[in-house]
DRENDO-1510 file (C-alpha; in Angstrom, 1 decimal, always signed):
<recs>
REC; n; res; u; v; w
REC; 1; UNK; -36.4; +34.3; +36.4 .
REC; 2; UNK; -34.4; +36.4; +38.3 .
REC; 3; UNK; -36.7; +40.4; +38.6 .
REC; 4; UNK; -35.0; +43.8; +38.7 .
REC; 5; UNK; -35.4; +43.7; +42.2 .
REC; 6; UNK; -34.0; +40.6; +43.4 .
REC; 7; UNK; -31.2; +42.7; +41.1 .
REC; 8; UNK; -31.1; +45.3; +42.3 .
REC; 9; UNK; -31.6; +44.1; +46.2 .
REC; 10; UNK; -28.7; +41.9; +46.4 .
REC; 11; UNK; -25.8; +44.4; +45.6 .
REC; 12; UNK; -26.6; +47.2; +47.7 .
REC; 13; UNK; -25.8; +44.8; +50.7 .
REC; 14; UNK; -22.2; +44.9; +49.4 .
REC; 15; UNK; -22.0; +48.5; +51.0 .
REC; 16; UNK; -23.2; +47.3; +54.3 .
REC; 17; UNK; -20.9; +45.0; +55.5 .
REC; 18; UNK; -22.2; +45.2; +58.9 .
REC; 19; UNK; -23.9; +41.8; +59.8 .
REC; 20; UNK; -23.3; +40.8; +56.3 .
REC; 21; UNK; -23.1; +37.0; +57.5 .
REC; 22; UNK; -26.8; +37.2; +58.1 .
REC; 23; UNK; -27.6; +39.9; +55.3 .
REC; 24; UNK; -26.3; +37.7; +52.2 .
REC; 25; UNK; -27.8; +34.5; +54.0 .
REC; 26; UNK; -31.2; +35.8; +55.1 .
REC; 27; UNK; -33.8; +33.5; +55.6 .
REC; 28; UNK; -38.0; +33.3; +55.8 .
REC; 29; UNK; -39.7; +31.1; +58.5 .
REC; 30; UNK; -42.5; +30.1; +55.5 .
REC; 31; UNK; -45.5; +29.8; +58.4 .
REC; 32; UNK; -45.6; +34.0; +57.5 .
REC; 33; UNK; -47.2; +33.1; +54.1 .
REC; 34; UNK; -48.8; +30.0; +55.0 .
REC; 35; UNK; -52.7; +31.2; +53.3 .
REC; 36; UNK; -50.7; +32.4; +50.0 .
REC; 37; UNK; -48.7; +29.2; +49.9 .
REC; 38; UNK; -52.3; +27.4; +50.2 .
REC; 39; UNK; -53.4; +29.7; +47.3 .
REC; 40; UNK; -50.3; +29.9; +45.0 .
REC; 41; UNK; -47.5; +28.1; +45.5 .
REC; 42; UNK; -44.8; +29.1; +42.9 .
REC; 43; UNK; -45.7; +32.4; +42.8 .
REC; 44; UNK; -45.5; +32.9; +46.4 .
REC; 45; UNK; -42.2; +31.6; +46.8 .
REC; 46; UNK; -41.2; +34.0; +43.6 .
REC; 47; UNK; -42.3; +36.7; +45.9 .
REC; 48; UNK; -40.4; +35.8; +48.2 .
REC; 49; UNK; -37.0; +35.5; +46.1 .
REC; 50; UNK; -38.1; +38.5; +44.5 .
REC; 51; UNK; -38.1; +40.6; +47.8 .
REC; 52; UNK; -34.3; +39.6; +47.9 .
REC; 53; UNK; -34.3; +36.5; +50.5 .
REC; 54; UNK; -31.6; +34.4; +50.5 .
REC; 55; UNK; -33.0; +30.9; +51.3 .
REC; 56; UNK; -36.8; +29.8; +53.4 .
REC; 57; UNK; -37.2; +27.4; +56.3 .
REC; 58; UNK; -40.3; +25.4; +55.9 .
REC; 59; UNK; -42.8; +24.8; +58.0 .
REC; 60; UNK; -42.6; +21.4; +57.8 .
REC; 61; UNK; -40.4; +18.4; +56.7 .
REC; 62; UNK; -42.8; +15.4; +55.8 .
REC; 63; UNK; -45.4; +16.3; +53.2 .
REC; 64; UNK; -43.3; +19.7; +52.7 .
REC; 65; UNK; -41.8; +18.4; +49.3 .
REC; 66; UNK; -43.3; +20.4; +46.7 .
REC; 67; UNK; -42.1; +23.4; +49.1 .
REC; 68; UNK; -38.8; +22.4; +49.1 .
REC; 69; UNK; -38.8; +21.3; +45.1 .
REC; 70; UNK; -40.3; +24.9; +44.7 .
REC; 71; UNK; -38.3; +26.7; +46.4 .
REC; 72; UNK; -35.2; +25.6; +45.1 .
REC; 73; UNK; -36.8; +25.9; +41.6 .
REC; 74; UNK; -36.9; +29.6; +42.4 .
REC; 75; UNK; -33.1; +30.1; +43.9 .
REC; 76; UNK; -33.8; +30.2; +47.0 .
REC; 77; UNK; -31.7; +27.7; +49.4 .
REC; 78; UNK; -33.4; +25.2; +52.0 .
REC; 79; UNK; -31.3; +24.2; +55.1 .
REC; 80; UNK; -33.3; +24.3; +57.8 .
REC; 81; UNK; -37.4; +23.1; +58.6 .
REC; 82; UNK; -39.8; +22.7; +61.4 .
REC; 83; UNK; -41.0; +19.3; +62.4 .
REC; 84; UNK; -44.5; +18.2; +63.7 .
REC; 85; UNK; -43.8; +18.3; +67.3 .
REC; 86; UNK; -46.0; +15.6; +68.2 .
REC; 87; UNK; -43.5; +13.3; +66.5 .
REC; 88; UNK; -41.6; +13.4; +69.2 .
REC; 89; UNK; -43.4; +15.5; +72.1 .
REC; 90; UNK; -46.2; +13.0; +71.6 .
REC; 91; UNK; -45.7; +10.0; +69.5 .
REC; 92; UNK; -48.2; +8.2; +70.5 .
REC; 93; UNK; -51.2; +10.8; +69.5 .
REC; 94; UNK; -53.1; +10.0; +66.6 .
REC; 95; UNK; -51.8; +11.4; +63.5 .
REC; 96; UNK; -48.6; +11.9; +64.9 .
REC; 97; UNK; -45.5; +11.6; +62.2 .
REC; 98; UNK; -42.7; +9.0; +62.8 .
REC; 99; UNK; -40.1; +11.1; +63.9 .
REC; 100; UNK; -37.8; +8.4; +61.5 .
REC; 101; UNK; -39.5; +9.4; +58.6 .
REC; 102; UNK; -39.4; +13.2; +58.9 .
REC; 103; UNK; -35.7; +12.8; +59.6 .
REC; 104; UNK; -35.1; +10.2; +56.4 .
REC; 105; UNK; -37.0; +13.1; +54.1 .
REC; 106; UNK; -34.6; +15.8; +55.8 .
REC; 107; UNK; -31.6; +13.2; +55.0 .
REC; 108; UNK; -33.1; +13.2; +51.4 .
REC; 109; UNK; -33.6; +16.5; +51.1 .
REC; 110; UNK; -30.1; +17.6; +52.2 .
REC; 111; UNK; -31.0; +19.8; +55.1 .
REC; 112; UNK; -28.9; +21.3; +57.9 .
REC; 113; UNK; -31.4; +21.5; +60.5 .
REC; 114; UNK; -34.2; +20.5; +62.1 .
REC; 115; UNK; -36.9; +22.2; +64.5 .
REC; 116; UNK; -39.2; +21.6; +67.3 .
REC; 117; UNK; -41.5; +24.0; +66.8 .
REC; 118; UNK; -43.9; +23.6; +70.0 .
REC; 119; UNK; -45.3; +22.2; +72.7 .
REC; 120; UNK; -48.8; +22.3; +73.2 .
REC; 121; UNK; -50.6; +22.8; +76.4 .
REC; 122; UNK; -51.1; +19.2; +78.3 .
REC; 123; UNK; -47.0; +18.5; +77.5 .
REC; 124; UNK; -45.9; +22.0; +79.4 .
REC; 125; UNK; -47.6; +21.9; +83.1 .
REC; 126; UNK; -44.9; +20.8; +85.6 .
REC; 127; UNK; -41.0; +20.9; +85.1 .
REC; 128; UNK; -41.5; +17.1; +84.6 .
REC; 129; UNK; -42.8; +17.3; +81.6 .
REC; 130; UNK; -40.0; +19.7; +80.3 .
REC; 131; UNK; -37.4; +17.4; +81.5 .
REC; 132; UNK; -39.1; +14.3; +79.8 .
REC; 133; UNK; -39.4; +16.4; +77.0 .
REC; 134; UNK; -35.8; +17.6; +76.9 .
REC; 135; UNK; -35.1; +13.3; +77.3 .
REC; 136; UNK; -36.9; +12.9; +74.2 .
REC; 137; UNK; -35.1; +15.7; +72.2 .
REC; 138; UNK; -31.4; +14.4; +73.5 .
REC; 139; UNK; -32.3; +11.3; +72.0 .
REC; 140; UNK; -33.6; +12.6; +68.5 .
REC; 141; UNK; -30.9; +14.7; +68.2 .
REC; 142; UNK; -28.5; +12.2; +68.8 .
REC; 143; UNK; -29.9; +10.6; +65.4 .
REC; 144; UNK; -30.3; +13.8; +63.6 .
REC; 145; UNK; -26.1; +14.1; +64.8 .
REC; 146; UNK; -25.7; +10.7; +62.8 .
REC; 147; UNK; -27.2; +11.9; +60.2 .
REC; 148; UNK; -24.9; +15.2; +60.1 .
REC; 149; UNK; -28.3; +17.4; +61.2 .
REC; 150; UNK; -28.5; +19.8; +63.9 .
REC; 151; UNK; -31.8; +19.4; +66.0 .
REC; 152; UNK; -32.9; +22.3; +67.4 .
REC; 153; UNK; -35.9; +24.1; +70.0 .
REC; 154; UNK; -37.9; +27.0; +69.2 .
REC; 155; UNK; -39.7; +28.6; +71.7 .
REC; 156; UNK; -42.5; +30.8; +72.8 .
REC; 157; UNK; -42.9; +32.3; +75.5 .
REC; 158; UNK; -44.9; +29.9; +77.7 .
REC; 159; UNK; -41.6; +28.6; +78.7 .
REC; 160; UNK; -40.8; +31.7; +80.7 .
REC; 161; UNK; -43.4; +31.4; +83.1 .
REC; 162; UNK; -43.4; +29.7; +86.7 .
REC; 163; UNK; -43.4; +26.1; +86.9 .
REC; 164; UNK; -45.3; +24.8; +90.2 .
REC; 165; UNK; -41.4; +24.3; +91.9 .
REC; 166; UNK; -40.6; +27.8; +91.3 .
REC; 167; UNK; -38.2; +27.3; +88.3 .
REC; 168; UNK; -39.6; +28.3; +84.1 .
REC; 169; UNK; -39.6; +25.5; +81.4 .
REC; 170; UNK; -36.8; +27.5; +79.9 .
REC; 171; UNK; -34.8; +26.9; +83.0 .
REC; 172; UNK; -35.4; +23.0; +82.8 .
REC; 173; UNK; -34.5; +23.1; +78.7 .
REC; 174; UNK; -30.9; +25.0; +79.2 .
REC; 175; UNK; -29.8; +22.5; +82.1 .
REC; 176; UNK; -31.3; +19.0; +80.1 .
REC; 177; UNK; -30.8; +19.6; +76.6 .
REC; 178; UNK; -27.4; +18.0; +75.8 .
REC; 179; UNK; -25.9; +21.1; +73.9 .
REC; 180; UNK; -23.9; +18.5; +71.7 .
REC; 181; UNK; -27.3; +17.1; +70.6 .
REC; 182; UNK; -29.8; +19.7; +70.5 .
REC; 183; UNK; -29.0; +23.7; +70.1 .
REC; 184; UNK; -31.7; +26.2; +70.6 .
REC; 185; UNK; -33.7; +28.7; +67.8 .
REC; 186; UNK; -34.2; +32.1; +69.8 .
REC; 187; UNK; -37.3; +33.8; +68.3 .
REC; 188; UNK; -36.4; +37.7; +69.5 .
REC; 189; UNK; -40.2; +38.2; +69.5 .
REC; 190; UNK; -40.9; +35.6; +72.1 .
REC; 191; UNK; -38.4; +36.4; +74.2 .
REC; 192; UNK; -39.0; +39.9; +74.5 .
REC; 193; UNK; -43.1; +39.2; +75.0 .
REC; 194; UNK; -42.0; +36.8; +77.3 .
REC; 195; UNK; -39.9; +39.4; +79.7 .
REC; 196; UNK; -36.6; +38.3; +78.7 .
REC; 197; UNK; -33.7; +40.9; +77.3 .
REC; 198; UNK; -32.9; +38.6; +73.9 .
REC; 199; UNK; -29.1; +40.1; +73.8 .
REC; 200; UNK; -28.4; +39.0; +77.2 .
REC; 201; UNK; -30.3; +35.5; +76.4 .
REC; 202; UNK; -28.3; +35.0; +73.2 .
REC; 203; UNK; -24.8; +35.7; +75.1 .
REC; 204; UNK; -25.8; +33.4; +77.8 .
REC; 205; UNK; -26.1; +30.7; +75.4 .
REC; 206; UNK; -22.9; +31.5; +73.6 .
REC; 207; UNK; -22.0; +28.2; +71.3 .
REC; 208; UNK; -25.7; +27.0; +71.8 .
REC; 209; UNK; -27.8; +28.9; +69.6 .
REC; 210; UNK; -27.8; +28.0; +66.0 .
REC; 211; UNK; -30.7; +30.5; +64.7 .
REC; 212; UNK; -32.6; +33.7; +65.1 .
REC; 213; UNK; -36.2; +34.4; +64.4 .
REC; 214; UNK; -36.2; +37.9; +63.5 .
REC; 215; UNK; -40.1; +39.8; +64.0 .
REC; 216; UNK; -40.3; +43.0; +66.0 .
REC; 217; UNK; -42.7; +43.7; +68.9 .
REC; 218; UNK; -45.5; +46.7; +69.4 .
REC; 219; UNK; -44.7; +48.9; +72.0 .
REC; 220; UNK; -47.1; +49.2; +75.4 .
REC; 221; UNK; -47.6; +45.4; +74.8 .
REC; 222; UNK; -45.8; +44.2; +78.4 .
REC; 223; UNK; -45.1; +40.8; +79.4 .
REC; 224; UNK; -47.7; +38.3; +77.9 .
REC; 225; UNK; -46.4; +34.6; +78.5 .
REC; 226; UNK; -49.4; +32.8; +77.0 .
REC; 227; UNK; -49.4; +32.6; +73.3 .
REC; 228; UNK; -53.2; +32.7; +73.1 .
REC; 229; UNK; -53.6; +36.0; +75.1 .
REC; 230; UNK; -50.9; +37.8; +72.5 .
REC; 231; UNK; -53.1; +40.5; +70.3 .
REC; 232; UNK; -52.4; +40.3; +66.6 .
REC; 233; UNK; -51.5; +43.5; +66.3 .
REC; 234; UNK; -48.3; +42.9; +68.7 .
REC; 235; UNK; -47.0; +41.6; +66.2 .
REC; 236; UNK; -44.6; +44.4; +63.6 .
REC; 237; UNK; -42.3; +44.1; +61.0 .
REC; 238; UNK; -38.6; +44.6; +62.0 .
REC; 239; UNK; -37.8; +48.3; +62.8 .
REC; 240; UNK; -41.0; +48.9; +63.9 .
REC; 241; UNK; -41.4; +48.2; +67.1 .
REC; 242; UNK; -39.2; +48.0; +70.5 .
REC; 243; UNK; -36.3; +45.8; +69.7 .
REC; 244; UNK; -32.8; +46.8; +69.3 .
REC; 245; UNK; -32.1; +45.0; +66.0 .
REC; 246; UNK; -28.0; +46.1; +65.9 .
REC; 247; UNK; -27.9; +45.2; +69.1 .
REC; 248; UNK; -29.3; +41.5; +68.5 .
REC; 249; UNK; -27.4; +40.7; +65.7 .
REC; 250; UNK; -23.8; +41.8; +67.1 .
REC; 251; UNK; -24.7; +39.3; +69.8 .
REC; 252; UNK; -25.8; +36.6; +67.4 .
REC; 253; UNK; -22.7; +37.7; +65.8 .
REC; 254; UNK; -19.9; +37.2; +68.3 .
REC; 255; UNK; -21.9; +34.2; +69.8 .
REC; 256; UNK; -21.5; +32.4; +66.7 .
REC; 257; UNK; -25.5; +32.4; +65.5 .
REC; 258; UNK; -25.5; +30.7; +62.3 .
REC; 259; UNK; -28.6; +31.8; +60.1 .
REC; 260; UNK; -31.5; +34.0; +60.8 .
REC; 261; UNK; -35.2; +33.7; +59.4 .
REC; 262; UNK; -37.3; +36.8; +59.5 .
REC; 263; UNK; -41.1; +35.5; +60.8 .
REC; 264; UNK; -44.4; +37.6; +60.8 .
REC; 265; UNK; -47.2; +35.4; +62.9 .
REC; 266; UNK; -49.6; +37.9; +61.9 .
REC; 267; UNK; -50.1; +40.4; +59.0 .
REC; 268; UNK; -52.9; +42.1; +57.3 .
REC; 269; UNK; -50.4; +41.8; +54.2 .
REC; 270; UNK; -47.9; +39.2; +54.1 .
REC; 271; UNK; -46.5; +40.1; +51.4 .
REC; 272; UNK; -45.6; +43.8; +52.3 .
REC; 273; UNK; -44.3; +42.6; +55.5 .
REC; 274; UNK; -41.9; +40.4; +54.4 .
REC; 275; UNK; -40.5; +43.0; +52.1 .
REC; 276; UNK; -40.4; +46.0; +54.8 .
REC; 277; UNK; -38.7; +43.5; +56.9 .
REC; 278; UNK; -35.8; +42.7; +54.8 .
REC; 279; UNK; -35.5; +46.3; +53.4 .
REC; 280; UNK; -34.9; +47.4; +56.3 .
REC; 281; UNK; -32.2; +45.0; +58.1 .
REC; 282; UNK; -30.7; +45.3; +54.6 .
REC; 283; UNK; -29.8; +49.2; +55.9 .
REC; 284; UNK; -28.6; +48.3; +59.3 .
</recs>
């Protein structure tokens, strides 16, 4: 059932045309409400429509099902979901997904893309690992092409810090990924923790970025390239901290960024956050 918010929400963007691309399409990387999803499905993803969100990405693509179902049972849209990354980072760890079957669900389940979502420590140490790794996604995403799916890479910001030979793991993932086969997801959080200026990062890709993950960073933070060290409180809603949110999304504008997902790793209240975050990229 459509609220009076979700009502009265969605119009108001009409008078800011201004990034409207991203305004009218505005996504929620689901991992923000990952304990309410645990607790209440349906009525977490009503929240989430209700709060006047376009469309989720999931946190995952096999056993994410009743998500997806959900979600679109709510009118919210589903293109884009994260994949275990051991399915292809990994594949022979135990536990690890087929990397086949997530992408026959995603087939299934119609969407447009698909994410690796990380890469845990023991797979990051040397820029031989990130070139293996890059080997691995080129040849994924050459299925997920077949398939009419974009793969893509989301990163941290472990892969901004010195390799052993002097270069980052970012370095080794711009000049290996084939950018026919495998775009990249720029999290504007991550790259700014990370000591990276995400406008300049987004331009530099022009053509190779395909979405945004949209979270704001505390001021006084600094550099912090290990995602274990990274206080919970860095993380803010979007306007509330030191990024220049107009000037992230004219570059994801003329670069040709396709969709963006707000995120919130961390959050006393979810639910708030979410809402905060969208009212206020809804008055940009």
């Amino acid at each position: 059932m459509t609220t009076l918010a979700t009502t009265l929400a969605r119009p108001l963007w009409a008078l800011s045309p201004k990034f409207a691309k991203y305004k009218d399409t505005m996504g929620l990387q689901l991992y923000t409400l990952r304990n309410q999803l645990k607790e209440d499905l349906p009525g977490t993803l009503q929240a989430v429509a209700d709060a006047g969100y376009y469309q989720v990405e999931l946190m995952r693509t096999l056993g994410g099902e009743a998500d997806l179902k959900t979600a679109r049972d709510v009118g919210l849209k589903v293109t884009s979901a994260m994949i275990d990354w051991r399915s292809l980072i990994a594949p022979d760890a135990k536990g690890a997904p087929s990397f086949d079957a997530i992408l026959e669900v995603a087939t299934k389940s119609h969407l447009s893309y698909l994410v690796i979502p990380y890469i845990a420590k023991g797979h990051r140490e040397t820029a031989d690992h990130f070139k293996a790794n890059a080997e691995r996604a080129n040849r994924a995403g050459e299925k997920c092409k077949a398939a009419g799916i974009q793969l893509c890479y989301h990163h941290h910001a472990f892969e901004f810090a010195p390799l052993p030979d002097g270069r980052t793991g970012w370095d080794v993932f711009v000049q290996e990924f084939d950018p026919n086969l495998v775009a990249f997801e720029i999290d504007v959080f991550w790259a700014t923790i990370g000591g990276n200026d995400p406008v300049k990062m987004i331009h530099s890709l022009k053509g190779r970025v395909a979405q945004l993950h949209l979270k704001d960073l505390k001021a006084g933070v600094g550099t912090i390239q290990d995602e274990s060290k990274v206080p919970k409180d860095a993380f803010q809603e979007v306007g509330d901290g030191i990024i220049d949110w107009n000037a992230v999304l004219q570059a994801a504008q003329e670069t040709g960024v396709a969709q963006c997902h707000v995120e919130q790793d961390q959050s006393p209240e979810p639910i708030a956050s979410i809402g905060q975050s969208i009212r206020y990229l809804k008055e940009l």
